[in-house]
N, CA, C and O of each residue as an XYZ file, in Angstrom:
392
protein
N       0.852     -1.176      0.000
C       0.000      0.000      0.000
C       0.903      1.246      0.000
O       1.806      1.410      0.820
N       0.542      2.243     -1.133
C       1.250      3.691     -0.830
C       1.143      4.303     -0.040
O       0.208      3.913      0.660
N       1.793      5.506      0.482
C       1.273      6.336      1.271
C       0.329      6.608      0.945
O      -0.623      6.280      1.653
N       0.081      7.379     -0.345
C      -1.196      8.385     -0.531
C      -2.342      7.231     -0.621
O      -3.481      7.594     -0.915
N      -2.056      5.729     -0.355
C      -3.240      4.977     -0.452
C      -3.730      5.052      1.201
O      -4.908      5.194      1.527
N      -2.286      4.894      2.435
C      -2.568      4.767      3.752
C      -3.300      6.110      3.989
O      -4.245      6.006      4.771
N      -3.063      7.426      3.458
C      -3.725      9.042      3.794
C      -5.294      8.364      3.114
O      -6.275      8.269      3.850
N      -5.316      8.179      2.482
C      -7.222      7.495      1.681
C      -7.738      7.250      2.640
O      -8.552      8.013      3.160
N      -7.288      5.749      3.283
C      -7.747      5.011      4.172
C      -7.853      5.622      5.435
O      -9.010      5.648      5.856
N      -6.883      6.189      6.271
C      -7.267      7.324      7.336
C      -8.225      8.440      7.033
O      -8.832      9.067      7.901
N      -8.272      8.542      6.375
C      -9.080      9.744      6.402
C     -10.528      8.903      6.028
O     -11.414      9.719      6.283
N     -11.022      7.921      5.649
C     -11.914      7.240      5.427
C     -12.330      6.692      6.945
O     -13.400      6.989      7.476
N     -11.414      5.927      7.498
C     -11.122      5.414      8.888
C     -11.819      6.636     10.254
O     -12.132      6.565     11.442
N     -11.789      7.604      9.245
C     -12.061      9.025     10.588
C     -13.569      9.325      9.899
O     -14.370      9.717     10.748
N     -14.058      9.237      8.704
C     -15.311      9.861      7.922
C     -14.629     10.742      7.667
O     -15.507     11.504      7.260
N     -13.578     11.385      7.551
C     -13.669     12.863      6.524
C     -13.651     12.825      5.513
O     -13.620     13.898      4.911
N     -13.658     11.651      4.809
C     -14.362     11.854      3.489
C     -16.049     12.153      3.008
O     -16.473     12.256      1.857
N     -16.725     12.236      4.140
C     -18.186     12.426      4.385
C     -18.301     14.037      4.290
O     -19.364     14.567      3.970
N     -17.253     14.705      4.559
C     -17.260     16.097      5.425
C     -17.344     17.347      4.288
O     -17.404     17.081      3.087
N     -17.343     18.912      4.853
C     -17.658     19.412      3.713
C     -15.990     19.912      2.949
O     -14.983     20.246      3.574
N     -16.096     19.850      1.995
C     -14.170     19.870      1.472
C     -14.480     21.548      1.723
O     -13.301     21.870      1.870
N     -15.347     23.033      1.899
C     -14.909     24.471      2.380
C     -14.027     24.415      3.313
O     -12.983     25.064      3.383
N     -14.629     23.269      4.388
C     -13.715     23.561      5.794
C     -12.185     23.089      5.543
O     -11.212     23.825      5.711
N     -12.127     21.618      5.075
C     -10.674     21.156      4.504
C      -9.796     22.149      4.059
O      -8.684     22.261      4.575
N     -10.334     23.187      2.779
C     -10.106     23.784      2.383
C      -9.159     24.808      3.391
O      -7.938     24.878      3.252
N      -9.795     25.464      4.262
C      -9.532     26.368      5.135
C      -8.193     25.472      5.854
O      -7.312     26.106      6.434
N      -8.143     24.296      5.780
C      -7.409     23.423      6.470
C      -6.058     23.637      5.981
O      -5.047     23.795      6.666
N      -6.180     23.623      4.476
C      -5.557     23.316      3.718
C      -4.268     24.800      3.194
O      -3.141     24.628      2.729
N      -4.991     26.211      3.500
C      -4.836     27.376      3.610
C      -3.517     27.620      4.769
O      -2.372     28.064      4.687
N      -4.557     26.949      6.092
C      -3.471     26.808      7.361
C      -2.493     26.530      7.023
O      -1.531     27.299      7.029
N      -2.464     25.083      6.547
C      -0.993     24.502      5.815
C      -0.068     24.920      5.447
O       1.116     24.802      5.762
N      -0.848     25.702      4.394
C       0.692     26.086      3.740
C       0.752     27.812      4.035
O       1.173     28.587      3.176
N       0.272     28.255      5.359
C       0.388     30.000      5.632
C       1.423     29.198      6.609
O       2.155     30.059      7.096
N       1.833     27.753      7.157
C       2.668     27.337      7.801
C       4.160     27.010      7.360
O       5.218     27.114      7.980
N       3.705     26.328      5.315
C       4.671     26.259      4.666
C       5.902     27.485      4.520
O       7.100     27.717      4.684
N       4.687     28.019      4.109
C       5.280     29.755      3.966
C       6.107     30.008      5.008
O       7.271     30.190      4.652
N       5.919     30.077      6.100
C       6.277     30.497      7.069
C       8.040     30.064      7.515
O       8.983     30.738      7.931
N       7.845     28.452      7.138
C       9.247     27.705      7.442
C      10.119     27.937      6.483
O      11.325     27.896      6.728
N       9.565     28.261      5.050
C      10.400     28.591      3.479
C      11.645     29.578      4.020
O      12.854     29.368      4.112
N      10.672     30.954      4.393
C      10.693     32.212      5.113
C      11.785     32.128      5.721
O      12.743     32.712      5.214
N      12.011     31.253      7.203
C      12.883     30.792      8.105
C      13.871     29.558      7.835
O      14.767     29.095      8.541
N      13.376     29.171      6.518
C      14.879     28.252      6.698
C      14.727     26.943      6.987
O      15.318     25.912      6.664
N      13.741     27.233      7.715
C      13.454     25.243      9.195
C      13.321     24.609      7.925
O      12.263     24.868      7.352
N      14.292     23.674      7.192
C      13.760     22.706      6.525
C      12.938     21.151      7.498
O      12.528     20.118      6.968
N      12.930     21.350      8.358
C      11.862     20.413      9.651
C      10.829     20.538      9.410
O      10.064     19.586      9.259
N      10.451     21.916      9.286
C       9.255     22.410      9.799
C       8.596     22.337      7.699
O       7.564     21.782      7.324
N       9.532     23.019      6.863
C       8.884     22.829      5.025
C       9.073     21.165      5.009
O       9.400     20.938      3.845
N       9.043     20.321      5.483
C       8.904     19.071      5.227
C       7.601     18.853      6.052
O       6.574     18.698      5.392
N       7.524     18.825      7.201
C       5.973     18.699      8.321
C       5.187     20.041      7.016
O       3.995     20.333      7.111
N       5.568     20.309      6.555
C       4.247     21.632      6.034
C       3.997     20.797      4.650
O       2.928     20.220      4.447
N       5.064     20.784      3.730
C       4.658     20.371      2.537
C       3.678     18.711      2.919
O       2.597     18.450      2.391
N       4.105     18.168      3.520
C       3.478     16.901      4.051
C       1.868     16.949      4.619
O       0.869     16.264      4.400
N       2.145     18.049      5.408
C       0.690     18.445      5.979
C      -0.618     18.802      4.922
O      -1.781     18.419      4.793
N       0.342     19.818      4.219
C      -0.436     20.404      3.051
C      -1.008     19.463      2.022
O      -2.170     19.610      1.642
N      -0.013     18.223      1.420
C      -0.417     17.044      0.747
C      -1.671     16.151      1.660
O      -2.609     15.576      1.106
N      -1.484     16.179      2.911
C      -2.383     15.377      3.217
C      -4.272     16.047      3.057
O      -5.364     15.612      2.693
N      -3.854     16.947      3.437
C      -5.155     17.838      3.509
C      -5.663     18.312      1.927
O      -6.875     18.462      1.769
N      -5.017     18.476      1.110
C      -5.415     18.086     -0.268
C      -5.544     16.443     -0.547
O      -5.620     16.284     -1.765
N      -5.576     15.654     -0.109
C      -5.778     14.005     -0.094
C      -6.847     14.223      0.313
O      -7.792     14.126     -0.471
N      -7.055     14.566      1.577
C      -8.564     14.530      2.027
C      -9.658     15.317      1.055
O     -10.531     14.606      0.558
N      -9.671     16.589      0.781
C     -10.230     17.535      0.079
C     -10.754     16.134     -1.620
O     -11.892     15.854     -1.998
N      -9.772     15.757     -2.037
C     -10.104     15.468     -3.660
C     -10.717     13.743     -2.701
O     -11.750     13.446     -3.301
N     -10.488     12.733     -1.652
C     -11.992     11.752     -1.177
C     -13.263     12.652     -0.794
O     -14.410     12.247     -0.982
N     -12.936     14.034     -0.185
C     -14.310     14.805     -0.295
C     -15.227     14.924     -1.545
O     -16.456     14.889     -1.488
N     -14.570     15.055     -2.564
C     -15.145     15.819     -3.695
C     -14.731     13.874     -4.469
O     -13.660     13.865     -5.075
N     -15.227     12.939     -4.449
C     -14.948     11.826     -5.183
C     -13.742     11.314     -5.785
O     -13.638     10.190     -6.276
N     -12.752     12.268     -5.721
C     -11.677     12.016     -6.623
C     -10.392     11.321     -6.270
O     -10.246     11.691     -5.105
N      -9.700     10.795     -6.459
C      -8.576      9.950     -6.364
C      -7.059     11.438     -6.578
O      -6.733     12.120     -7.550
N      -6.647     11.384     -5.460
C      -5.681     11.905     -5.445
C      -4.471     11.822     -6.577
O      -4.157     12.810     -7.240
N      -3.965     10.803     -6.692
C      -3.285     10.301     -7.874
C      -3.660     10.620     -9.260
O      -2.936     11.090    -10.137
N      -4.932     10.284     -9.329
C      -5.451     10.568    -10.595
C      -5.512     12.357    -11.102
O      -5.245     12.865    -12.191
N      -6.011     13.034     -9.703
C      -5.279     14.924     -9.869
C      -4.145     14.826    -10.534
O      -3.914     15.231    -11.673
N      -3.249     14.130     -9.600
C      -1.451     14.336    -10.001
C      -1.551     13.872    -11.557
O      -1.257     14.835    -12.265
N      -1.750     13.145    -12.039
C      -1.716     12.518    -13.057
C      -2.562     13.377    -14.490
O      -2.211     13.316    -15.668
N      -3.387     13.916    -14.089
C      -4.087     14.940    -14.808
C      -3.268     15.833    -14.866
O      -2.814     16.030    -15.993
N      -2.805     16.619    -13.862
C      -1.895     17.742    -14.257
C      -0.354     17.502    -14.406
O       0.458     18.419    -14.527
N      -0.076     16.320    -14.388
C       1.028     15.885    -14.868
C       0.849     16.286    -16.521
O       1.534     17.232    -16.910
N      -0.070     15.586    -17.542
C      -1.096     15.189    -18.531
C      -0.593     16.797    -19.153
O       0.144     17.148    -20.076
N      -1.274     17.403    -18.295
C      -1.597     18.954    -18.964
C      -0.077     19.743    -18.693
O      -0.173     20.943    -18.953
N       1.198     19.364    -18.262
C       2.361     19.953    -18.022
C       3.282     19.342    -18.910
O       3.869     20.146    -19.634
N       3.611     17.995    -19.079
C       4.464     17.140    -19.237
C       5.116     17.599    -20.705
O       6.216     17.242    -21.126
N       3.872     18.751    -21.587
C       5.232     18.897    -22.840
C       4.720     20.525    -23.354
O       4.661     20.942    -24.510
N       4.377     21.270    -22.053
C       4.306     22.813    -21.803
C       5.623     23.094    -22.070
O       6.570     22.312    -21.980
N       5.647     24.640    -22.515
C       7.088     25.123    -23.321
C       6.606     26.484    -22.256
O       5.515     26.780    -21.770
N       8.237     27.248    -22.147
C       8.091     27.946    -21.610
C       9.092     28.265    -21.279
O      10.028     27.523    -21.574
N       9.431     29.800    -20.334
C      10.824     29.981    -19.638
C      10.663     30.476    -19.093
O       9.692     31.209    -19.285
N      11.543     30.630    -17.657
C      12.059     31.098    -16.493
C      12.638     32.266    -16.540
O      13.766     32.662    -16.832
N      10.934     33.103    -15.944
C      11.101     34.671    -15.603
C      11.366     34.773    -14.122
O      10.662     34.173    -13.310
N      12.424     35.565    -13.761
C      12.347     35.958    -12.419
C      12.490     34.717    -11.265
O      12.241     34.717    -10.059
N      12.883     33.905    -11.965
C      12.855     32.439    -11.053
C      11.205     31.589    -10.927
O      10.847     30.734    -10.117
N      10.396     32.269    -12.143
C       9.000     31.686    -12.266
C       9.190     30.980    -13.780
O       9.972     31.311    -14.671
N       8.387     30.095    -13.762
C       8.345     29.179    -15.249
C       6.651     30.116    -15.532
O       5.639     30.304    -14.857
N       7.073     30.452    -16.750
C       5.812     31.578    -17.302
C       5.488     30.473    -18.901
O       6.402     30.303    -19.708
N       4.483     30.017    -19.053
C       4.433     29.047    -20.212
C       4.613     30.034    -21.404
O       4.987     31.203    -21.312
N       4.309     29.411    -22.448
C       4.546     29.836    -23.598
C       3.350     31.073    -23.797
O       3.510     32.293    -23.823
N       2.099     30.260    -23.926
C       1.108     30.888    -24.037
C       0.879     32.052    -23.108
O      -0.127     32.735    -23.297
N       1.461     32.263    -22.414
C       1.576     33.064    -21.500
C       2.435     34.496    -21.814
O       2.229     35.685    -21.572
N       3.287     33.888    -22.345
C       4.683     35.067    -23.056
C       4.428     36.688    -23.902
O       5.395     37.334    -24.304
């Protein structure tokens, strides 16, 4: 079993996949105003507990809304994987974008 299969199953194990994904959402906000926060400071401890946190709470959010986590990744993998583009300012700005 994967992780992101064991995060499914916990969060199934608790019902928050029953729950409303606004509040997750807000959950999910927390997260990463936490990510931010450790980027900010350096704590690579603390951007590993955040990026982690933040993945989980988007796991929960897409069993809220029916969807298979993986299958997101995989979609926007789909829609990236042969995007053209270049690196403004230390941002990837696509083509279509230019």
């Amino acid at each position: 079993m994967t992780t992101v299969e064991k995060i499914e199953q916990w969060v199934i194990d608790r019902n928050l996949h029953t729950q409303d994904p606004k509040v997750q959402m807000c959950k999910t906000m927390e997260e990463l105003g936490e990510l931010a926060k450790a980027i900010n400071k350096g704590d690579k401890e603390k951007q590993m507990d955040g990026i982690g946190d933040t993945v989980v709470t988007l796991i929960c959010i897409a069993e809220q809304l029916g969807l298979k986590f993986n299958d997101c990744l995989d979609y926007a993998y789909n829609e990236i994987k042969e995007r053209k583009g270049k690196l403004i300012n230390g941002t990837f700005v696509k083509e279509s974008d230019l």
